[in-house]
C-alpha positions as CSV (number, residue, x, y, z in Angstrom):
1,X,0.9,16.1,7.1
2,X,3.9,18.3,7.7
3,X,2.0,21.8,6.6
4,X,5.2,23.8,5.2
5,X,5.9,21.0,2.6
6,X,4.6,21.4,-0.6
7,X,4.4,17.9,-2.0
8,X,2.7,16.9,-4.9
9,X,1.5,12.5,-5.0
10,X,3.3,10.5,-8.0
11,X,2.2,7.0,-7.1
12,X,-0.1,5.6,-4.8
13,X,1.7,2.9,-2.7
14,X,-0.9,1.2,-0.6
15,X,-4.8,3.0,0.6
16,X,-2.6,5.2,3.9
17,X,0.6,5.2,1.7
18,X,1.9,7.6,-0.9
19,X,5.0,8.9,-2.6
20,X,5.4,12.4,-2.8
21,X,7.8,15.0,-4.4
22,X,8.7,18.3,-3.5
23,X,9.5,21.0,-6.3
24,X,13.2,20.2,-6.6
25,X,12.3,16.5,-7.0
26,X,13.1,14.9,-3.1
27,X,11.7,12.1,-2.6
28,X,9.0,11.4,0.6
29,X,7.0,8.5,1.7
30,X,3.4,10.2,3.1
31,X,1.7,7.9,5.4
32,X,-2.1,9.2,6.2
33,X,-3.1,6.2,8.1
34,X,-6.3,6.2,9.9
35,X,-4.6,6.3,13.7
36,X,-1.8,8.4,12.6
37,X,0.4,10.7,10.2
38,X,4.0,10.0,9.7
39,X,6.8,10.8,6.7
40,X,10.0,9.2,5.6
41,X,12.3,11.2,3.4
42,X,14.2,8.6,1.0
43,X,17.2,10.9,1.3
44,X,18.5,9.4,4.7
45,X,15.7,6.5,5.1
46,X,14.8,9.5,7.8
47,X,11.8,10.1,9.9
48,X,10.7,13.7,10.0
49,X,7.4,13.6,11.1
50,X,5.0,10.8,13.5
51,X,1.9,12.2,15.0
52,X,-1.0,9.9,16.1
53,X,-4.7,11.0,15.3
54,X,-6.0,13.6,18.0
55,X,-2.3,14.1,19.9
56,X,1.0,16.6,19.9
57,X,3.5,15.7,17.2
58,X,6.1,12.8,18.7
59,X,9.0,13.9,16.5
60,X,10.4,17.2,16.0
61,X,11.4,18.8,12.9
62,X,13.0,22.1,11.7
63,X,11.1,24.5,9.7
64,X,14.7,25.8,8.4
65,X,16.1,23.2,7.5
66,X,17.5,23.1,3.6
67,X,16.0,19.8,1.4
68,X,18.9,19.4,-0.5
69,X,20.5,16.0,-1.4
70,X,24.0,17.1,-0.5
71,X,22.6,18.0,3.3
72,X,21.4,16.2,6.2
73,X,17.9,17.1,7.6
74,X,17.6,18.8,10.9
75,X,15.5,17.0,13.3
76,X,13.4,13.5,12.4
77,X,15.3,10.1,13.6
78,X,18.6,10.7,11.3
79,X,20.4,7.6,10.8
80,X,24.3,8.2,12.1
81,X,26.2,5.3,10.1
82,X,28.8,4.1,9.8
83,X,30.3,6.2,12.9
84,X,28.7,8.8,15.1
85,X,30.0,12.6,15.0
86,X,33.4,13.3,13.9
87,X,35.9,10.5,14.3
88,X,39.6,11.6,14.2
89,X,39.9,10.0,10.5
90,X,36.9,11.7,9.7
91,X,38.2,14.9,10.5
92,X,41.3,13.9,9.0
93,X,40.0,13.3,5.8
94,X,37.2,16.0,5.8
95,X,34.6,13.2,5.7
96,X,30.9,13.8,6.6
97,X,29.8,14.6,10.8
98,X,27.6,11.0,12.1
99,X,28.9,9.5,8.9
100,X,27.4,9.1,5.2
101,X,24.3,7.4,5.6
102,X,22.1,10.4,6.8
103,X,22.6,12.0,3.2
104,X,22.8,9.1,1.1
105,X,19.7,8.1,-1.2
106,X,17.7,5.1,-0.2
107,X,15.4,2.7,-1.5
108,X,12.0,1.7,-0.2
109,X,12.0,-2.2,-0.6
110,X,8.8,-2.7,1.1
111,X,5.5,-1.6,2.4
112,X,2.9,-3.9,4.4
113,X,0.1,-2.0,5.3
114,X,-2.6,-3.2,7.7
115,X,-5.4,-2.1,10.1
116,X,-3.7,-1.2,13.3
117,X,-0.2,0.7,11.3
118,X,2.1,-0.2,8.8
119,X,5.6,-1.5,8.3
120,X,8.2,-0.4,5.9
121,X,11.5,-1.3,5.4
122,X,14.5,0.7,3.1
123,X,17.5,-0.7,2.5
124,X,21.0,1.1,1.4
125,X,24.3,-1.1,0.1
126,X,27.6,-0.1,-0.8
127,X,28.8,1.8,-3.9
128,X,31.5,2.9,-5.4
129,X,31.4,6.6,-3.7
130,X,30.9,4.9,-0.3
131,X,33.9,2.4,-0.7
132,X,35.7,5.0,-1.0
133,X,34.6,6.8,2.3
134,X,34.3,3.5,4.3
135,X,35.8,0.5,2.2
136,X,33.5,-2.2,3.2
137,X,30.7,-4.0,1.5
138,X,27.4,-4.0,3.6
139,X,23.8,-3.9,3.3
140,X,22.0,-1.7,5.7
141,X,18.2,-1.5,6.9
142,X,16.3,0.4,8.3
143,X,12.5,-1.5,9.4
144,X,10.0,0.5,10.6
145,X,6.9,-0.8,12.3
146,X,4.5,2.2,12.7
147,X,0.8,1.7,14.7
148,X,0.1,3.3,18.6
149,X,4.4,3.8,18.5
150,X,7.3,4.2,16.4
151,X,9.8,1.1,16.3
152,X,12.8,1.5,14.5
153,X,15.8,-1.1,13.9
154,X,18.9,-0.6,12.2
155,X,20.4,-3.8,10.4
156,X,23.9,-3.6,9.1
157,X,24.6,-7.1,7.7
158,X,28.1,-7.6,6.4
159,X,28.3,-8.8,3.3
160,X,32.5,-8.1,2.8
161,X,35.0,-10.8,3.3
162,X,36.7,-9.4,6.1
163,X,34.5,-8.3,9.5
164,X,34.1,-4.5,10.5
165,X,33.4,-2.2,13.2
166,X,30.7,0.4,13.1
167,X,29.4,3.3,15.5
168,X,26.2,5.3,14.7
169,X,22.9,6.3,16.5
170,X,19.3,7.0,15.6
171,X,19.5,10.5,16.5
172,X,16.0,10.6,17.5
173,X,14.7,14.4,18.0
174,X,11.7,14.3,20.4
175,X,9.0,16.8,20.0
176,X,7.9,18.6,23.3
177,X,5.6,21.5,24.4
178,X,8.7,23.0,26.5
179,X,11.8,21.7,26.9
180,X,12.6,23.4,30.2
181,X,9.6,21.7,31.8
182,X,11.2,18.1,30.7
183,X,12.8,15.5,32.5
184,X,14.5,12.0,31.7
185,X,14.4,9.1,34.1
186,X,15.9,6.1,33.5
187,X,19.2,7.1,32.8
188,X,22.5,5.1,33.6
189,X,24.6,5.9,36.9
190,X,27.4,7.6,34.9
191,X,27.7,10.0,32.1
192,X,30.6,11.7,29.9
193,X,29.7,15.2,29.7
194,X,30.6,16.7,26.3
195,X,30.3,20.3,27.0
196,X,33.2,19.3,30.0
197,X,35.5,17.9,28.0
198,X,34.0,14.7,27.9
199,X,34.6,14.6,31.5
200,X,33.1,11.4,33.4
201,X,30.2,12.4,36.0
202,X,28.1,11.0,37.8
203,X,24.0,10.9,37.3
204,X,21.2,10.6,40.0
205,X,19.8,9.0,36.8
206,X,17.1,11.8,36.4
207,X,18.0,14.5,34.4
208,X,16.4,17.8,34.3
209,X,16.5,20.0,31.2
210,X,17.3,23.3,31.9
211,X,19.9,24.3,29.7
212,X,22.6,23.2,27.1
213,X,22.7,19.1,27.6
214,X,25.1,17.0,25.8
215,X,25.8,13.9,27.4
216,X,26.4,10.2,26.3
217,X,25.1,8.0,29.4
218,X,26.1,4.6,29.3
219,X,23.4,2.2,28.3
220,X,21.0,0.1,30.3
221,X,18.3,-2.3,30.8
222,X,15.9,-0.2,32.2
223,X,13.4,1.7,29.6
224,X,14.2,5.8,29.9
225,X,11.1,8.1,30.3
226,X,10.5,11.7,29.2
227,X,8.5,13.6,31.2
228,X,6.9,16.1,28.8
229,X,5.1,18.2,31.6
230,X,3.6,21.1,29.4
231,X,1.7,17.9,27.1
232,X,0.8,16.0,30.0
233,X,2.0,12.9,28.8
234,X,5.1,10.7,29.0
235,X,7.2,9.2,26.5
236,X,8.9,6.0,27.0
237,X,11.9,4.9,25.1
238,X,13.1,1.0,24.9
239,X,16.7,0.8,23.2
240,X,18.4,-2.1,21.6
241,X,22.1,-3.1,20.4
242,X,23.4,0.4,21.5
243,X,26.3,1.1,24.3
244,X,25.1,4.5,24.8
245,X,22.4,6.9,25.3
246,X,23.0,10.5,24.1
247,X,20.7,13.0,25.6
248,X,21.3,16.6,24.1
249,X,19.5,19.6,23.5
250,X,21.9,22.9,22.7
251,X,19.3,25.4,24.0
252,X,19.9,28.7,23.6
253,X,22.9,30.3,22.4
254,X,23.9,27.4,20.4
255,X,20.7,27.0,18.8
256,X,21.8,31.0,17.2
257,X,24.6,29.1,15.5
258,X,22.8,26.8,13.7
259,X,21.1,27.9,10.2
260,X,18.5,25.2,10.4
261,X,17.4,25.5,13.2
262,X,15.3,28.3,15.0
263,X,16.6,30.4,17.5
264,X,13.7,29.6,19.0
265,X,13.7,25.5,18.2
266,X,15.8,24.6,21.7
267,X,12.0,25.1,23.4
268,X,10.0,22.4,21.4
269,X,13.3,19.6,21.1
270,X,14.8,16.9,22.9
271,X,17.0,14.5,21.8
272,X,17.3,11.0,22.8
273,X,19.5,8.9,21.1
274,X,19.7,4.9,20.6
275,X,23.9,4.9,19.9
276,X,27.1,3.1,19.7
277,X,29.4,5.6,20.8
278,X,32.8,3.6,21.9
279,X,35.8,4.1,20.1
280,X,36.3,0.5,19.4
281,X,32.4,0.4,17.8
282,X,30.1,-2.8,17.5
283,X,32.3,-5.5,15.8
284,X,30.1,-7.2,12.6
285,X,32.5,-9.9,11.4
286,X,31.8,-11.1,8.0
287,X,28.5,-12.8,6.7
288,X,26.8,-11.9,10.2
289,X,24.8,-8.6,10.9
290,X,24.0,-6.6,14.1
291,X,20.9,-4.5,15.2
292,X,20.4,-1.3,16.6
293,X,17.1,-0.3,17.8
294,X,14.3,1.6,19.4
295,X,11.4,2.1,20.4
296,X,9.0,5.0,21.1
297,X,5.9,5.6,22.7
């Protein structure tokens, strides 16, 4: 259970699964299996919270961020669709950062539970208030398959006439005892280093945290592991469908600019992201789908 929630059960979906309500009516799927906790929020088809029986918390959550409908949540796995951070139309056009589908509403369209985890899936299609951010038909899901891991895939089928491009991530927020004690290995050769002007660089492919990280690495084969030192454990992280990597963590003076985060929160977080960050995107032509994916253990 995530403690500073006050939730209250309004129906019973399965003996482990349970929808719950805060007091301002947001909507969260509680799952008290018997190997693990997790929870979904339905705003943003989001994981906020994964924590198996007798172990640290995996994911990482704020304990300021706002519940409001009109607002993304701070921390979790949000979903970045239908482009990741601000595109130049988006700016343009004052359109929402990592796209709409973070604070959109979703629907939970099915829940399998069984004796090792469950699996879930929430689905999101077009309406009239995204066509006219995005002007596309789609149907997007989002199937989680929770046990001894987290798997998450993202499937954006096409169902327009014409084909489309798309950029996004699961902006996965990794919970860690402290992340100046981290590494990552496993990372690509290169890297474009957004606090240098996106400036190409070079990577010795092991990345130690210890201070503000924004970088998009290009993607690989190999799986990426996250040396959590102070937890004694590692996490490993197998990605699928994405052309990038995004490893960021804004420690500490830019956590102080964010209201929903604490100044504090740079020490417990690490981000790393499954994403499609090229300006040209992942093409989806019309009547076919693509997948973007992860895995974490």
């Amino acid at each position: 259970m995530i403690s500073h929630l006050r939730l209250k059960t309004t129906k019973n979906l399965s003996p482990s699964i349970n929808l719950q309500v805060d007091d301002n009516g947001f909507e969260f799927v509680v799952i008290n299996h018997k190997n693990f906790d997790a929870t979904f929020s339905l705003h943003g088809a989001h994981l906020i919270h994964f924590q198996i029986k007798q172990q640290a918390p995996l994911i990482y959550l704020s304990k300021s961020t706002p519940y409001n409908h009109s607002k993304a949540i701070r921390g979790g796995v949000p979903i970045c669709w239908p482009w990741f951070g601000n595109t130049e139309e988006s700016k343009s056009k004052n359109l929402p950062s990592h796209g709409f589908a973070r604070i959109s509403q979703w629907v939970l369209s099915t829940v399998n539970e069984y004796e090792t985890g469950v699996d879930l899936e929430f689905t999101l299609t077009a309406t009239a208030e995204t066509k006219a951010i995005w002007n596309h038909d789609f149907s997007l899901t989002l199937k989680a398959s929770l046990s001894d891991h987290i798997e998450l895939s993202l499937v954006t089928d096409n169902t327009s006439n014409e084909d489309f491009t798309y950029g996004g991530a699961l902006h996965t927020y990794l919970h860690v005892a402290n992340s100046g004690l981290c590494s990552v290995e496993g990372l690509a050769a290169s890297y474009k280093d957004s606090l240098d002007n996106g400036k190409r660089k070079n990577s010795d492919q092991i990345l130690n945290i210890n201070g503000s990280v924004d970088s998009i690495y290009d993607a690989n084969e190999q799986k990426i592991v996250v040396n959590d030192e102070s937890n004694q454990r590692k996490i490993v992280i197998n990605n699928e469908g994405n052309d990038s990597v995004v490893v960021w963590n804004p420690w500490i003076e830019i956590a102080k600019k964010f209201v929903d985060l604490p100044d504090d929160g740079y020490k417990t977080m690490l981000c790393v992201e499954s994403a499609i960050t090229a300006k040209q995107g992942v093409l989806v032509k019309s009547g076919c789908s693509h997948t973007l994916k992860t895995v974490i253990k």
